[in-house]
C-alpha angles and dihedrals in degrees: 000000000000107000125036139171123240145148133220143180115224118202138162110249126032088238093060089048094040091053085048089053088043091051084045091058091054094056111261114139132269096223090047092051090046106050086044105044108014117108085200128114083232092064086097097066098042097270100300118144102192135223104344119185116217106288106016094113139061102282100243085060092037087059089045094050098045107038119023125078132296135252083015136135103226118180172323083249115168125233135161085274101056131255117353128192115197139201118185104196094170142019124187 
């Protein structure tokens, strides 16, 4: 599988993302999280990042996205750019 579709919210601190993934376990919803927390560019679009290609990303988001389970919130995984919190909804 070389290309998936996923969605993150970025943020600063791992509190911050580990409040969001507590609010998402109670059942608020991702898009709503991410337009109104995300730092990312993505935020607009609730968080969804599209169609990425194998290492398009920063590794630590390429692993998570390609390996780790589906329909899933994974996280708070550090990169260069802060706190991510990632949902892979297809791999193909």
């Amino acid at each position: 599988m070389n290309t998936a579709m996923a969605r993150h919210i970025l943020v600063a601190t791992e509190a911050e993302a580990l409040d969001i993934k507590r609010r998402l376990s109670k059942g608020q919803a991702f898009d709503v999280l991410a337009r109104k927390y995300s730092t990312c560019p993505s935020a607009k679009k609730g968080g969804d990042l599209g169609e990425v290609h194998r290492r398009q990303m920063v590794p630590s988001i390429d692993k998570v996205i390609f390996n780790n389970a589906l329909r899933q919130t994974h996280g708070p995984i550090k990169s260069k750019f802060g706190y991510h919190l990632v949902q892979v909804y297809f791999r193909g």
